[in-house]
GUDREN-97048 format. One record per residue (C-alpha): x, y, z; residue in one letter. Coordinates in steps of 0.2 Angstrom, whole numbers, plus 5000, padded with zeros to 4 digits. Layout:
# residues N
<atom c1="X" c2="Y" c3="Z" aa="a"/>
...
//
This chain:
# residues 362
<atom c1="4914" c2="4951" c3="5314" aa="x"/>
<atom c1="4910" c2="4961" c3="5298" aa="x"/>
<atom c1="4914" c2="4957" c3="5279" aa="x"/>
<atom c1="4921" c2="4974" c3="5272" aa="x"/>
<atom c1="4930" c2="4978" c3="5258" aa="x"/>
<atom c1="4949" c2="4985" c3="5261" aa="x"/>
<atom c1="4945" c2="5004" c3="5257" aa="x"/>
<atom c1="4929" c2="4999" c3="5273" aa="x"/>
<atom c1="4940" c2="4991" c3="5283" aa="x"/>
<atom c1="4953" c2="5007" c3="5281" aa="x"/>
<atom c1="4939" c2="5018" c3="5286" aa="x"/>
<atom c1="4934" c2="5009" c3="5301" aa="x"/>
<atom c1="4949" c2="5009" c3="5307" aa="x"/>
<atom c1="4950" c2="5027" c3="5304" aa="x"/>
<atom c1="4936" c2="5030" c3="5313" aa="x"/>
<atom c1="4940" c2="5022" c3="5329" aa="x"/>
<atom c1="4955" c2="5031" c3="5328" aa="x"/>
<atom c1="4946" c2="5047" c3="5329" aa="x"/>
<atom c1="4935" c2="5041" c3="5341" aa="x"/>
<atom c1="4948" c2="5035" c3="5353" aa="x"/>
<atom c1="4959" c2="5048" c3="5353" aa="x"/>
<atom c1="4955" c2="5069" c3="5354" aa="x"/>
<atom c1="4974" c2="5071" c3="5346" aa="x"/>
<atom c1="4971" c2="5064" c3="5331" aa="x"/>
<atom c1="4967" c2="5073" c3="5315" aa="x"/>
<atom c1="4967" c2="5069" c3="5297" aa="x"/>
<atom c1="4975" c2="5079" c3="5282" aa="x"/>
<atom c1="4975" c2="5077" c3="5264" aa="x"/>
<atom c1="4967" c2="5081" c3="5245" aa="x"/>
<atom c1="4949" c2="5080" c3="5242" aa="x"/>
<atom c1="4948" c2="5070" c3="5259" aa="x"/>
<atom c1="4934" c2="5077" c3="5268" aa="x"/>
<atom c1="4917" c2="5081" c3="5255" aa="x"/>
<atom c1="4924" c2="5070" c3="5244" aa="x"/>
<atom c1="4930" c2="5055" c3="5255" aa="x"/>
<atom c1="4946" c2="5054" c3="5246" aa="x"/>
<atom c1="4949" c2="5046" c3="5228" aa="x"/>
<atom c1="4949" c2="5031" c3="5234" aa="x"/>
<atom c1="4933" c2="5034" c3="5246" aa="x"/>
<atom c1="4944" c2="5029" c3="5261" aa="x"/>
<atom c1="4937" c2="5044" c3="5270" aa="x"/>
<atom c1="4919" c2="5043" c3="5266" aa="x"/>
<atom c1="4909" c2="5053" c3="5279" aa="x"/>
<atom c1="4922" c2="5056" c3="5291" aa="x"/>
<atom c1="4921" c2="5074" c3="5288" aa="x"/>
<atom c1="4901" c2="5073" c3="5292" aa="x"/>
<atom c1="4904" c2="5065" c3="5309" aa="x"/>
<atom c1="4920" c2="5073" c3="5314" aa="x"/>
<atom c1="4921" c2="5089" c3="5308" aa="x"/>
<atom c1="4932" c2="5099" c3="5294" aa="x"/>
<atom c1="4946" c2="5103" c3="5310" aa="x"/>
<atom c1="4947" c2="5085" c3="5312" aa="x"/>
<atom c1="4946" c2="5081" c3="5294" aa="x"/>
<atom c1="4955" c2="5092" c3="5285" aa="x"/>
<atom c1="4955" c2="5096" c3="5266" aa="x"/>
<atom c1="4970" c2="5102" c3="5261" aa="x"/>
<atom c1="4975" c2="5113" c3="5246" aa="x"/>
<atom c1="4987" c2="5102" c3="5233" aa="x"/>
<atom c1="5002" c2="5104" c3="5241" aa="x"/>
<atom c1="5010" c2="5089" c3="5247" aa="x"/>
<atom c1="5028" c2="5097" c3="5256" aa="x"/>
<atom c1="5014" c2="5109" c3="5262" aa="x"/>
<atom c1="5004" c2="5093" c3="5268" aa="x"/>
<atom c1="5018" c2="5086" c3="5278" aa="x"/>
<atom c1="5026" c2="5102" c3="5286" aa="x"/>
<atom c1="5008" c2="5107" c3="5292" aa="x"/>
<atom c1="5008" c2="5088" c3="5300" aa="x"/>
<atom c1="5026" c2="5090" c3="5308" aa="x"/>
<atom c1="5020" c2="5106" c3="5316" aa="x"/>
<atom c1="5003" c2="5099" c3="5322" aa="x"/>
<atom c1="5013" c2="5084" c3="5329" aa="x"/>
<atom c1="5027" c2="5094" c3="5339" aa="x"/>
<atom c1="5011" c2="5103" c3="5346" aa="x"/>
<atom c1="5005" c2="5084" c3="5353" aa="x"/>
<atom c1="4992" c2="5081" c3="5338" aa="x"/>
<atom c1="4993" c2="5066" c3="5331" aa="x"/>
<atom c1="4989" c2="5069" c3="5311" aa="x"/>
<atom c1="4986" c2="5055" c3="5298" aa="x"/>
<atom c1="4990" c2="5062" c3="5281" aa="x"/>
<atom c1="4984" c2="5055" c3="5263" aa="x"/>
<atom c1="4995" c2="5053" c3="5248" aa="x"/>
<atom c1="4982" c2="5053" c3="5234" aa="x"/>
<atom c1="4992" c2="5042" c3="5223" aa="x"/>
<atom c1="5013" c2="5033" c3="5228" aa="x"/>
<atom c1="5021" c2="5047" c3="5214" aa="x"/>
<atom c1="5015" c2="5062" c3="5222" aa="x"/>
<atom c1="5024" c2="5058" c3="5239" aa="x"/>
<atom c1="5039" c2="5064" c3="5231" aa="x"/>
<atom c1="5037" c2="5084" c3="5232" aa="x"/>
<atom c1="5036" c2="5079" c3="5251" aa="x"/>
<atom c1="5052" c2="5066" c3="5253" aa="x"/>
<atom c1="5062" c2="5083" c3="5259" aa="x"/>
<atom c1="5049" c2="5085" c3="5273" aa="x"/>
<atom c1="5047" c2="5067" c3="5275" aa="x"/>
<atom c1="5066" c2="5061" c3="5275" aa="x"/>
<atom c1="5074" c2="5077" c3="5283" aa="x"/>
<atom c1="5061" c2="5082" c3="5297" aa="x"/>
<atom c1="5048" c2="5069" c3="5300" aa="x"/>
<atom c1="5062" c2="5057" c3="5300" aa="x"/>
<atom c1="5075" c2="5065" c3="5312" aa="x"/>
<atom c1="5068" c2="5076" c3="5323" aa="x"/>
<atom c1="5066" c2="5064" c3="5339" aa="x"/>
<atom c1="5086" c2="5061" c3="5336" aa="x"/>
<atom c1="5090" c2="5080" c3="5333" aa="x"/>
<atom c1="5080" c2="5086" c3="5348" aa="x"/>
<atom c1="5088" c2="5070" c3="5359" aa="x"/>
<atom c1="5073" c2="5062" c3="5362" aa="x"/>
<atom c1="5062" c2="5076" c3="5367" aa="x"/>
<atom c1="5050" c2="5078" c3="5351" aa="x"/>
<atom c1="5043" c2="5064" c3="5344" aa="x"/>
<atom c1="5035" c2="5062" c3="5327" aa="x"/>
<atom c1="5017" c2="5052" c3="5328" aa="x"/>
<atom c1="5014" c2="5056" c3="5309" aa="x"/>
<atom c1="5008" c2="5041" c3="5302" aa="x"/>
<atom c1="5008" c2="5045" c3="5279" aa="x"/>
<atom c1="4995" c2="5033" c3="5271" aa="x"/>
<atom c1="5000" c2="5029" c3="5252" aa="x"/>
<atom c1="4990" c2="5020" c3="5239" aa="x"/>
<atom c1="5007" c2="5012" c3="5233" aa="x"/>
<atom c1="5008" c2="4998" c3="5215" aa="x"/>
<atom c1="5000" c2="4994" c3="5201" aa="x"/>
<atom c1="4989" c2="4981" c3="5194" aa="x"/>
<atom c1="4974" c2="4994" c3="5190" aa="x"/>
<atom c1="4979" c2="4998" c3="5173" aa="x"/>
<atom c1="4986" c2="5019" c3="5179" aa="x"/>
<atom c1="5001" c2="5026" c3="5171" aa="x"/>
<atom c1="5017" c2="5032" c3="5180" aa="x"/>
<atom c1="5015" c2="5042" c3="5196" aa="x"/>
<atom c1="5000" c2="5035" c3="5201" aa="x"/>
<atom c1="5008" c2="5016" c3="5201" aa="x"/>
<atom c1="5023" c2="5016" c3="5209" aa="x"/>
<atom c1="5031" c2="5005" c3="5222" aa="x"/>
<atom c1="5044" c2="5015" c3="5232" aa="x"/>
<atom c1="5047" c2="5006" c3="5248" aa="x"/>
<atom c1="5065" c2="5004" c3="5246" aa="x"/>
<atom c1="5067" c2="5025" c3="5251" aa="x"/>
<atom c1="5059" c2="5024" c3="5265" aa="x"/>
<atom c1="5064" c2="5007" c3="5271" aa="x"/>
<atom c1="5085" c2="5017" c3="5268" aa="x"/>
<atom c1="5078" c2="5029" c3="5278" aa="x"/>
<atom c1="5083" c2="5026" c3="5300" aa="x"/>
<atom c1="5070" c2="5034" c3="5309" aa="x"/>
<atom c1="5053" c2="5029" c3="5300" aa="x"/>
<atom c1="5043" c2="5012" c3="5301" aa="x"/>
<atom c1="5038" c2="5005" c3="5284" aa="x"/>
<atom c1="5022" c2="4994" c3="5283" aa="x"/>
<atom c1="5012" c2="4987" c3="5269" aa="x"/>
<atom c1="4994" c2="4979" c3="5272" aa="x"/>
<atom c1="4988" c2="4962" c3="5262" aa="x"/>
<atom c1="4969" c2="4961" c3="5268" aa="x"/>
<atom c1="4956" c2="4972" c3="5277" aa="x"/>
<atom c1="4958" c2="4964" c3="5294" aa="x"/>
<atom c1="4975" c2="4969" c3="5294" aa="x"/>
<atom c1="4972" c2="4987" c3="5287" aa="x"/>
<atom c1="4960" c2="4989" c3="5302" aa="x"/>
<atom c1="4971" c2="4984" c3="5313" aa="x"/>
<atom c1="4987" c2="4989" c3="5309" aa="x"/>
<atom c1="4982" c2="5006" c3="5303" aa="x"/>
<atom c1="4977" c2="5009" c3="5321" aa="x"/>
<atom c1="4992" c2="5002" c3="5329" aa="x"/>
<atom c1="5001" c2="5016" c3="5316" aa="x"/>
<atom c1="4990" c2="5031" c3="5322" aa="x"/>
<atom c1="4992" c2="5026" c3="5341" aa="x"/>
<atom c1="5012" c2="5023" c3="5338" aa="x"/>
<atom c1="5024" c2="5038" c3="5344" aa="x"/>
<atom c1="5036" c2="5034" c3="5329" aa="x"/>
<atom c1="5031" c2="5042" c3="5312" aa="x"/>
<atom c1="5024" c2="5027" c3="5299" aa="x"/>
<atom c1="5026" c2="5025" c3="5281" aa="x"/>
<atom c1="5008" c2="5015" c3="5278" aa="x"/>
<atom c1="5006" c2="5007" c3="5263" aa="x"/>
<atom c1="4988" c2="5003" c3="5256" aa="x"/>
<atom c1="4991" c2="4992" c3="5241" aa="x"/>
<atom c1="4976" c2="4998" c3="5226" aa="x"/>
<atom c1="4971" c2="4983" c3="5222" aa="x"/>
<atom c1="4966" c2="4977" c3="5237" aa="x"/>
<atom c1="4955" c2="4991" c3="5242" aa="x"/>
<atom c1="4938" c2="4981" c3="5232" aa="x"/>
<atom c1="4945" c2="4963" c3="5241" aa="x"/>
<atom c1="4932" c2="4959" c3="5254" aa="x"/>
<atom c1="4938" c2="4949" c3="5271" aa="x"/>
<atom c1="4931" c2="4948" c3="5288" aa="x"/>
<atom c1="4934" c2="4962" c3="5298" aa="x"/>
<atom c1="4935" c2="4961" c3="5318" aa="x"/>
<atom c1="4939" c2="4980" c3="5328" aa="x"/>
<atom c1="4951" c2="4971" c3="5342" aa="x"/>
<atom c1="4958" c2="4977" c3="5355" aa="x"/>
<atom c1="4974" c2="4985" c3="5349" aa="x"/>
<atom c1="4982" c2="4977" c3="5368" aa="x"/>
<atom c1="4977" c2="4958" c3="5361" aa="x"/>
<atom c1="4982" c2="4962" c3="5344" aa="x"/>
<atom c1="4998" c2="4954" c3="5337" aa="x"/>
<atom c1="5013" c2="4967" c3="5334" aa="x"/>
<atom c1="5013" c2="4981" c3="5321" aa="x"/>
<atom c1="5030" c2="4975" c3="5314" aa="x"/>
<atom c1="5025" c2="4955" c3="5317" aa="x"/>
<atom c1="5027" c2="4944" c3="5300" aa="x"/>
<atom c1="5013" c2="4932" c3="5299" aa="x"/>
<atom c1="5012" c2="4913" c3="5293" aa="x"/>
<atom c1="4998" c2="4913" c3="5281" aa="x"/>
<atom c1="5001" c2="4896" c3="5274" aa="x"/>
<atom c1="5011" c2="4883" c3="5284" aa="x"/>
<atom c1="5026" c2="4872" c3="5271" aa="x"/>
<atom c1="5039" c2="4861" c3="5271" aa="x"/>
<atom c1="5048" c2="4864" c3="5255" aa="x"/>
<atom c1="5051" c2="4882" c3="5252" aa="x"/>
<atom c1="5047" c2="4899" c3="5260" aa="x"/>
<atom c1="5040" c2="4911" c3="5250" aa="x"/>
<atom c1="5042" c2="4928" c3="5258" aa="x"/>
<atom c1="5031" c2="4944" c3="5252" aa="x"/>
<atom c1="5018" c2="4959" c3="5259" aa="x"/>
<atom c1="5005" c2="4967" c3="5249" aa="x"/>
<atom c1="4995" c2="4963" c3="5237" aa="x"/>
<atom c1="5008" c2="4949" c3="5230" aa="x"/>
<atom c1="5003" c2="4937" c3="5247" aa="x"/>
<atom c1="4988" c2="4933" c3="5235" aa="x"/>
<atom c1="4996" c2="4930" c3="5221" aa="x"/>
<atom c1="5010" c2="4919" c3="5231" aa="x"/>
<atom c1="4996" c2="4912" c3="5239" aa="x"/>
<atom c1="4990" c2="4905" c3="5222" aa="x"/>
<atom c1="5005" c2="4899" c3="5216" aa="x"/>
<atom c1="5007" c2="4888" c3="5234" aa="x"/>
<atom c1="4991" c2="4882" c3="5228" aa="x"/>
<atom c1="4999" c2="4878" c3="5212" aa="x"/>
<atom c1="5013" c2="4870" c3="5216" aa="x"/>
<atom c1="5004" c2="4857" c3="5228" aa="x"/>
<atom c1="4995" c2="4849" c3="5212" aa="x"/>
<atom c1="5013" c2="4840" c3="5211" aa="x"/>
<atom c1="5015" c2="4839" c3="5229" aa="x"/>
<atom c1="5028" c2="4853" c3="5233" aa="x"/>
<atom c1="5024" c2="4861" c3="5249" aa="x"/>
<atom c1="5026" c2="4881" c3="5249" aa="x"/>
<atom c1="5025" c2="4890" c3="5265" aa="x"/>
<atom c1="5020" c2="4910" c3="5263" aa="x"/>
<atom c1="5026" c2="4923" c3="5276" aa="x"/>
<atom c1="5019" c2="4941" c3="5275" aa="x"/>
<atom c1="5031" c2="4951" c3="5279" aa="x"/>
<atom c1="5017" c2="4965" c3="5287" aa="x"/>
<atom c1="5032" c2="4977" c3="5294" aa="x"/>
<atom c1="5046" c2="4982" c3="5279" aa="x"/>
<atom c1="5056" c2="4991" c3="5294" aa="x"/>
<atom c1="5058" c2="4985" c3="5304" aa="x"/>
<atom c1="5055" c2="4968" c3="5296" aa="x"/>
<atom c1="5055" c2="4954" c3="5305" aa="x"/>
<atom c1="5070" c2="4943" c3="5304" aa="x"/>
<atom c1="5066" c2="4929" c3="5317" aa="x"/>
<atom c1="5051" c2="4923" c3="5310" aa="x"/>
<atom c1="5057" c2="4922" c3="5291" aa="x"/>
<atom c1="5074" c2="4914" c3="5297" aa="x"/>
<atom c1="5064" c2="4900" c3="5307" aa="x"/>
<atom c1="5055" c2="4895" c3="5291" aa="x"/>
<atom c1="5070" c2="4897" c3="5281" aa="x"/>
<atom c1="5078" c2="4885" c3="5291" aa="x"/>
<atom c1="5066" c2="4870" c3="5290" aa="x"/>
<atom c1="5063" c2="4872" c3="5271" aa="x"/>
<atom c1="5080" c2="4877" c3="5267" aa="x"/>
<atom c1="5072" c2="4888" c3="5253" aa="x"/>
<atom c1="5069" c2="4906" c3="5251" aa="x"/>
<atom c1="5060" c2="4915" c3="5237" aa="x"/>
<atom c1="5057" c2="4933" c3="5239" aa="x"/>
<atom c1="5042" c2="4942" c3="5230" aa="x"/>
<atom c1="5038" c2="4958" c3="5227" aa="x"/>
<atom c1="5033" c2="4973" c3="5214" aa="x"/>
<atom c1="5049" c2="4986" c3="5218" aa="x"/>
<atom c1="5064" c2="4987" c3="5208" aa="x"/>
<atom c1="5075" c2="4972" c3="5212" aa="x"/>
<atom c1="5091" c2="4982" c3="5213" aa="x"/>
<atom c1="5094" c2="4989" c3="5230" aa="x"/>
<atom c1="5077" c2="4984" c3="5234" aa="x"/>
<atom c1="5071" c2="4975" c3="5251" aa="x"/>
<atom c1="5070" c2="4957" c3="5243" aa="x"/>
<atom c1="5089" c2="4961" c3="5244" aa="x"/>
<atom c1="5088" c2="4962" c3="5264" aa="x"/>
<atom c1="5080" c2="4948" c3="5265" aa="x"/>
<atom c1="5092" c2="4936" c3="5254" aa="x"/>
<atom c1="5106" c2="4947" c3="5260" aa="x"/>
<atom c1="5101" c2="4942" c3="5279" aa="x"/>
<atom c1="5096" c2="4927" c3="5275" aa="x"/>
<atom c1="5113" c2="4920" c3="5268" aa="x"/>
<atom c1="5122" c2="4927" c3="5282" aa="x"/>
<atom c1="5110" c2="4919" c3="5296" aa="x"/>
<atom c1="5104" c2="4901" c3="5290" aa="x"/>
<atom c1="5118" c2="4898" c3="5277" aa="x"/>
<atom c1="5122" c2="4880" c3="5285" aa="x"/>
<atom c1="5103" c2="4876" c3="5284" aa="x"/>
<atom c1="5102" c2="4883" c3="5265" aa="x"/>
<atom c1="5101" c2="4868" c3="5250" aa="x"/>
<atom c1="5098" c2="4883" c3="5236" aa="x"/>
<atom c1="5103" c2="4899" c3="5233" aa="x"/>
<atom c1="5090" c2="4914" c3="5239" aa="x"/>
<atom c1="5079" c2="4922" c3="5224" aa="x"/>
<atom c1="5070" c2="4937" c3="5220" aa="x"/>
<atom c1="5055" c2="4938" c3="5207" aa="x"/>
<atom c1="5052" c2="4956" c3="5206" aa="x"/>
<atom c1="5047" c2="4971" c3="5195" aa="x"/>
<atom c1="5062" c2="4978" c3="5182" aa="x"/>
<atom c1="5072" c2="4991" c3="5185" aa="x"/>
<atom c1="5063" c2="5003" c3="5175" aa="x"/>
<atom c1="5053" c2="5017" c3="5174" aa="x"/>
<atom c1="5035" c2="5011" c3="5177" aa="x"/>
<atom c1="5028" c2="5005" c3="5161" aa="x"/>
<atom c1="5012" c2="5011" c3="5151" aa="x"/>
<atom c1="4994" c2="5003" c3="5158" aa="x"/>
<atom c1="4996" c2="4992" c3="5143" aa="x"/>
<atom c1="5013" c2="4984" c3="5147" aa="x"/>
<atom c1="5010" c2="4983" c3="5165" aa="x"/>
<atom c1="5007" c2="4964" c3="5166" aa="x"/>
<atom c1="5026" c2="4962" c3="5162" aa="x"/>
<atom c1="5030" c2="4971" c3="5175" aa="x"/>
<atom c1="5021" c2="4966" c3="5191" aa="x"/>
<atom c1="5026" c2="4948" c3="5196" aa="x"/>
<atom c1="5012" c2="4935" c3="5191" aa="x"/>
<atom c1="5007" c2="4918" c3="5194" aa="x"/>
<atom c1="5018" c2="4913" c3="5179" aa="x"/>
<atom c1="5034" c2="4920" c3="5186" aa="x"/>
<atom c1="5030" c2="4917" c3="5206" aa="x"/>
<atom c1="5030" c2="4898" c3="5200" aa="x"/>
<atom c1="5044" c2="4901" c3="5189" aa="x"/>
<atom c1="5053" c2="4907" c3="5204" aa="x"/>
<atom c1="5047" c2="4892" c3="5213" aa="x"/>
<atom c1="5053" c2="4881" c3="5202" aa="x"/>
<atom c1="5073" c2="4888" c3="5200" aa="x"/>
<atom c1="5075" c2="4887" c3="5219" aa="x"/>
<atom c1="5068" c2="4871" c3="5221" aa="x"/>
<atom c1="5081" c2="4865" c3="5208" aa="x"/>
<atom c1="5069" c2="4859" c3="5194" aa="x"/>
<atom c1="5076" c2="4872" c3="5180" aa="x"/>
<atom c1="5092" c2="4880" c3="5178" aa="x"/>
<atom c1="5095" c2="4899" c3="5187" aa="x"/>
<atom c1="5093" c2="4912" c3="5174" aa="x"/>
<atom c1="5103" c2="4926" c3="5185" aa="x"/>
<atom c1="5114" c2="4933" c3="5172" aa="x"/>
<atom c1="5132" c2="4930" c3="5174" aa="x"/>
<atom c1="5141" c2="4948" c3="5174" aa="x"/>
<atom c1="5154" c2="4949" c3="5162" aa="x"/>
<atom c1="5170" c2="4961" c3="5161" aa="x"/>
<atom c1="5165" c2="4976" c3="5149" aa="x"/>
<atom c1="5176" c2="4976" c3="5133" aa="x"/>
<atom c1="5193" c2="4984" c3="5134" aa="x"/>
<atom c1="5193" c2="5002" c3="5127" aa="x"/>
<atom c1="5204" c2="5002" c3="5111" aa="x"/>
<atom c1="5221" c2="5010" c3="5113" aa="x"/>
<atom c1="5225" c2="5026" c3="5101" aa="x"/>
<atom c1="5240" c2="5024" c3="5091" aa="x"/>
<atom c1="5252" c2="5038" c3="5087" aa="x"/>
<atom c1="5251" c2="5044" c3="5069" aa="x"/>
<atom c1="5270" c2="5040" c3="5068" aa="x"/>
<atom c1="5271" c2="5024" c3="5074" aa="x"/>
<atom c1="5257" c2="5020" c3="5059" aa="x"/>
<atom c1="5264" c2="5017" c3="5040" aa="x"/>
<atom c1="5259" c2="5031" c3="5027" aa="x"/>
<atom c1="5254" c2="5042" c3="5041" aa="x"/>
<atom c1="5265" c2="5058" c3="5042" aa="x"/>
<atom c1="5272" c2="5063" c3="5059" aa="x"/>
<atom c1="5263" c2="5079" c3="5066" aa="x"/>
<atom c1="5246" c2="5076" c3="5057" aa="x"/>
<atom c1="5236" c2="5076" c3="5072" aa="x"/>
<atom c1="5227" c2="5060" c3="5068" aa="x"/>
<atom c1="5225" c2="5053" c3="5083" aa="x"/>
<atom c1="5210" c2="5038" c3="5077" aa="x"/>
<atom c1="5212" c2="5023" c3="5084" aa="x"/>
<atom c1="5219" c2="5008" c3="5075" aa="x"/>
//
């Protein structure tokens, strides 16, 4: 077992990856005699070649079509997003192709495409390049969504994304690519499921349910909350979709709790899954209304104004301490909109003549 850094642990598993299987081939930006921006490719090119590790022109529709044609052929490519916002010129490519084309064909094609994107903030870079858009992939049927929280994990389940036949939306959160761990290259056969949640802290009073670089931060605020003796239990989600429903109901029902955390916008967003399912399956066994602590439903901030909008400490334990009945909710209550005032007829107003064509409202 090796201590590595995330961005290490990526490339390792990329490596074995490359090693174990002929078919597969990487594409992407500045990947090969660079290494990738975030070095996550360092020396790849040098051991493997530039037909194995590709640099691509900056083109990322271009990127992805190349991928679907190299995987219909039997290739297996692993393409690099260089930052979460530049996915988008390749969402028609990604949501209309690599997403459909084993249903279109009936089975015959598959689509072992696995998209690695450095996804969220916390590293002080500006819209575009901080983003957290798993909600569109997780609306989309066809792909597998997943989102690593330590470099054992990014080893792992970045191979078990390359050796699966379905196409795989990886997310590599940013700040976690300098967080060293222990790094072990298992047996992919001994390993635990790609779309397996993961206890990483054992409770008795409250779930806490998050992926990413927020089961740290959930992590600390468990930590927090057992100075006055509550106990929080923390489930990595690992797998956004499928996510795994039968692990995060069974510790819903002996808490009775659930607080959902993560950095994506809160409406429509997959911490609404997760209450949503939640309600419906363990409502008996529910004493509290399910929560989300998530990021605002806006346009992703300035570096400076960041901090408000990626959950914290502060607001994980605020959380923590609305659903655990200490403080009052603070969901807003929706209210009807105020009624539209009604235009009165010039005639029917004193000193207006008929046929003015005043028509303001009284």
């Amino acid at each position: 077992m090796t201590e590595l850094t995330t961005a290490a642990a990526l490339n390792t598993g990329l490596r074995r990856a490359l090693l174990d299987d002929p078919r597969v081939v990487l594409l992407g930006e500045d990947i090969g005699r660079l290494g990738g921006v975030f070095r996550v490719t360092d020396h790849l090119q040098r051991e493997f070649g530039p037909y194995r590790v590709v640099d691509t022109p900056l083109a990322e529709s271009g990127i992805l079509g190349t991928a679907v044609g190299m995987a219909w052929r039997g290739l297996r490519p692993v393409v690099e997003i260089q930052f979460d916002g530049f996915a988008a010129p390749a969402f028609d490519q990604i949501v209309n192709q690599v997403a459909r084309i084993h249903a279109r064909t009936g089975g015959r094609v598959r689509m072992p495409i696995t998209v690695r994107i450095p996804v969220a903030g916390g590293i002080g870079a500006a819209e575009h390049h901080s983003e957290s858009p798993e909600a569109y992939y997780v609306h989309t049927a066809g792909l597998r969504v997943v989102s690593v929280s330590n470099p054992q994990d990014a080893c792992t389940v970045l191979r078990q994304a390359v050796a699966c036949d379905d196409p795989v939306i990886f997310f590599e959160p940013k700040r976690l690519y300098h967080v060293k761990g222990p790094v072990e290259v298992v047996d992919l056969a001994d390993a635990a499921p790609m779309s397996a949640a993961r206890v990483v802290r054992p409770g008795d009073d409250v779930t806490v349910v998050t992926w990413g670089s927020h089961v740290a931060t959930a992590l600390d605020a468990a930590e927090a909350m057992s100075d006055d003796g509550t106990s929080v239990e923390v489930v990595d989600l690992r797998s956004l979709s499928p996510w795994d429903v039968v692990t995060v109901t069974a510790s819903v029902r002996r808490t009775g709790r659930l607080l959902v955390v993560h950095e994506g916008a809160r409406q429509a967003g997959v911490g609404a899954d997760v209450c949503a399912v939640v309600t419906e399956t363990c409502f008996p066994d529910l004493v509290a209304p399910p929560l989300r602590v998530t990021g605002h439903d806006v346009p992703y901030p300035p570096a400076r104004l960041e901090a408000h909008q990626v959950p914290d400490l502060d607001r994980v334990c605020h959380g923590l301490d609305q659903v655990l009945g200490r403080i009052p909710l603070d969901v807003p209550v929706p209210t009807a909109p105020p009624s539209r005032p009604v235009p009165v007829p010039a005639a029917a107003r004193p000193g207006v003549p008929a046929g003015s064509g005043t028509d303001v409202a009284a």
